[in-house]
Structure formats: C-alpha cells, structure tokens
N, C-alpha and C positions, 0 to 999 in steps of 0.2 A: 557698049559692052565694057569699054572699060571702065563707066559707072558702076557698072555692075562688082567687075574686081574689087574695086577701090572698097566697093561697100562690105564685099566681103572679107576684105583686108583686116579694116576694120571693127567687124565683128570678131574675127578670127583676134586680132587685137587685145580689145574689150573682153572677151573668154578666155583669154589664157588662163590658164592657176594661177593667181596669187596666193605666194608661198605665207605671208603675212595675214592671209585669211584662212588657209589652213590651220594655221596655230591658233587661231582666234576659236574656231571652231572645236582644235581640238582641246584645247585648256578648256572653253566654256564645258566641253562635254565630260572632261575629267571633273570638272569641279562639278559640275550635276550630280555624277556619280559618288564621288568622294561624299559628298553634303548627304544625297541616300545613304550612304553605308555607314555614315556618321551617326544618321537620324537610326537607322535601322539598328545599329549596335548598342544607344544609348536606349532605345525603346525597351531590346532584349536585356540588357543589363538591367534596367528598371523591374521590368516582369520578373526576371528570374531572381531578384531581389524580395520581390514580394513575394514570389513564393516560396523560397528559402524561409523568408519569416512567418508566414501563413504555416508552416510544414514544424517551424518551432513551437508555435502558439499550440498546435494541435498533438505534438506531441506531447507537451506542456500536461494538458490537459486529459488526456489518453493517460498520464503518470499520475496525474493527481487523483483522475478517477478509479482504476486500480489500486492504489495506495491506500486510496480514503475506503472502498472497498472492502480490501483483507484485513484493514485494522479496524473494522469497525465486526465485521465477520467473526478474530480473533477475540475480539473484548465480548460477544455476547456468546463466544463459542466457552470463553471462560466462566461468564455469569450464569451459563445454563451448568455446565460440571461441577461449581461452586456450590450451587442452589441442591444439586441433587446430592455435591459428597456431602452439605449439611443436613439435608432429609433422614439419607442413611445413615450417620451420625448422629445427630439427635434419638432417633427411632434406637440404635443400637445402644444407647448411651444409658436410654430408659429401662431399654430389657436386660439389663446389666444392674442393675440397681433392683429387679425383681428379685425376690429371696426365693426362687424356684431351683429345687436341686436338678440338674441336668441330668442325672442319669437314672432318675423319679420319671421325666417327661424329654424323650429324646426329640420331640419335635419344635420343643423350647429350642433344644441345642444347633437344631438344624437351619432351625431359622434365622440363631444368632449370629451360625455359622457364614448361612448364606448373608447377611447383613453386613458382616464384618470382611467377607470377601470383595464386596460390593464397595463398600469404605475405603480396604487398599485400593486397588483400583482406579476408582477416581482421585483417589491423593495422588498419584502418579502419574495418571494423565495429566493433573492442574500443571503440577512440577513441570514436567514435560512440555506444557507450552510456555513455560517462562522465561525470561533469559535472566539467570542469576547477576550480569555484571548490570544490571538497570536496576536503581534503587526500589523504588516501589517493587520490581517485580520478584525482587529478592528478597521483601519485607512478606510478600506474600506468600513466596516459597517456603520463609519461616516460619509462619503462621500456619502454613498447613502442614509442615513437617511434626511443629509442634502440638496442633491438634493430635497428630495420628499419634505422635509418641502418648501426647495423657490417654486416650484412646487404649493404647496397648498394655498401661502400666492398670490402669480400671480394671482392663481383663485377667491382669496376674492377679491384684487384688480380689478379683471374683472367683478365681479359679482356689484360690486360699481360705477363701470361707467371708470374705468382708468385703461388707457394703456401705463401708463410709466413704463415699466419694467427694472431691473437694467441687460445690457447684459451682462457688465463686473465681474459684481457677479457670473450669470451662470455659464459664462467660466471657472472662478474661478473654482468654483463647479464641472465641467464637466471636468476640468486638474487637480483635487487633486484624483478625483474617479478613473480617468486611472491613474495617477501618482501608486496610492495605487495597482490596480491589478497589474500592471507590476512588483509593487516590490513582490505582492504575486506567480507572474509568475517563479521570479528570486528565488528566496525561496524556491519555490519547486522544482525547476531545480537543486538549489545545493543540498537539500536532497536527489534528485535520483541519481547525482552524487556519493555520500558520499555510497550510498548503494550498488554501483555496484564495 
C-alpha cells in the first residue's frame, strides 16, 4: 500500500498548477484574441472604407445625373419659347406691315392684338429663365429685350399711319438672338461634358 501512496504522491506531484503554464496559456490566449480583433478591426476598417468610397462614387453620379438633366431640360425648355416667341413675331411683324385700317376690319385688330399679347409673354418668360450675370445668357436677354422693343416701336409706327419698317434691322435682331442661344446651347453642352 504504500506503493500505492507513493504513486499517488506523485501524481498528486506531476498535477499540481504550474503557475509558468498558466501564463503560457494565458498570453497564448490573449494573443489569439488580440490577432482576432486585430484581423477583425482591419477587415471593418477596409469594408467601411469601401463603402464610404462606393457611397461617393454614387453620389457623384446621382449629381451629375440630375445636373446633366435640368440643364439639358432648361436649354430645350428655352429652344421650344424661343422657337414660338419667333413664330409669333415673325407672324406679328407681317400683319403689321399689312396696309389694313384696323377699325375698317376689327378682327385684323383682334388678332393682332391676340399675337402681340402672345409676343410679350414669351419675351418674359425667355428673360425669366436666364441669369443675366452669365455672359451668353445676357447676350440673349438683350437680344430679346431688343427684338421686343423694334417690335413695339413697328407698332407706334403702324398705329401712325406708316409702314416703312427697317427689315434689315429685324434680321439683325432675329441673327444676334439665335447667334446668342446657340452659344448658350454650346455652354451648356461643354459643362455636361466637363461633368461626366
């Protein structure tokens, strides 16, 4: 039996804690850990990086396509009220130039009336969408201010009894007005360039 002790001594011995293996164990396990949360912090840093920049790229793009959008919407919303204040101008310009006494044929007058209503109008809308400190768009401004004034001065002329109207002035006037949108055409064409 006292083999037995003996043996058990010894085991009892052999299992005690070593305190030099506790720390082995617990450093090994802190550094497992630490190495995870290392690996795991740089993984999230990486992802949330890429998404940060994935989140720029598309905001990017959300900007330029709205952008490129409303100016391309403004430039044709102009070309269509340009197109029609020159219809009604032209048209008004003509009936103006007819040697018919207005109060001979009131439905001349009515019509002129209505034309010439029609004329202000869209000269004011154009105005209205342009911003005078942008050079083309104040070139254009002027060109339709300027149309509408020979416009009005025709009509005192008409209303006077005379139908000598200057046609080379118009034209003048009616080639500086499209001169001026085309360059506000090309304007905005290079800035949706520039943004995409």
């Amino acid at each position: 039996m006292s083999g037995v002790v003996e043996l058990l001594a010894q085991i009892a011995e052999n299992t005690k804690p070593d305190n030099q293996a506790v720390w082995v164990a617990a450093i090994s396990s802190a550094s497992a850990l630490l190495g995870a949360g290392i690996g795991a912090f740089l993984l999230f840093r990486g992802t949330s990086r890429q998404i940060e920049s994935q989140k720029e790229i598309e905001e990017k793009k959300l900007k330029v396509n709205i952008v490129t959008t409303e100016r391309l919407r403004w430039l044709q919303e102009i070309r269509a009220r340009s197109s029609e204040f020159y219809a009604n101008l032209d048209m008004n310009y003509n009936l103006l130039k007819r040697p018919i006494n207005p109060q001979q044929n009131p439905e001349y007058q009515k019509q002129a009336d209505d034309i010439s209503q029609k004329v202000m109008v869209q000269c004011n809308q154009i105005i209205l969408l342009l911003n005078p400190a942008k050079k083309q768009q104040e070139k254009l401004r002027n060109a339709c201010n300027d149309a509408f004034e020979f416009f009005m001065n025709c009509v005192l002329k008409r209303n006077i009894g005379e139908f000598d109207f200057d046609d080379k002035q118009y034209i003048l006037i009616k080639n500086d007005f499209f001169d001026a949108l085309t360059e506000i055409g090309a304007e905005t064409w290079e800035k949706i360039k520039e943004l995409t």
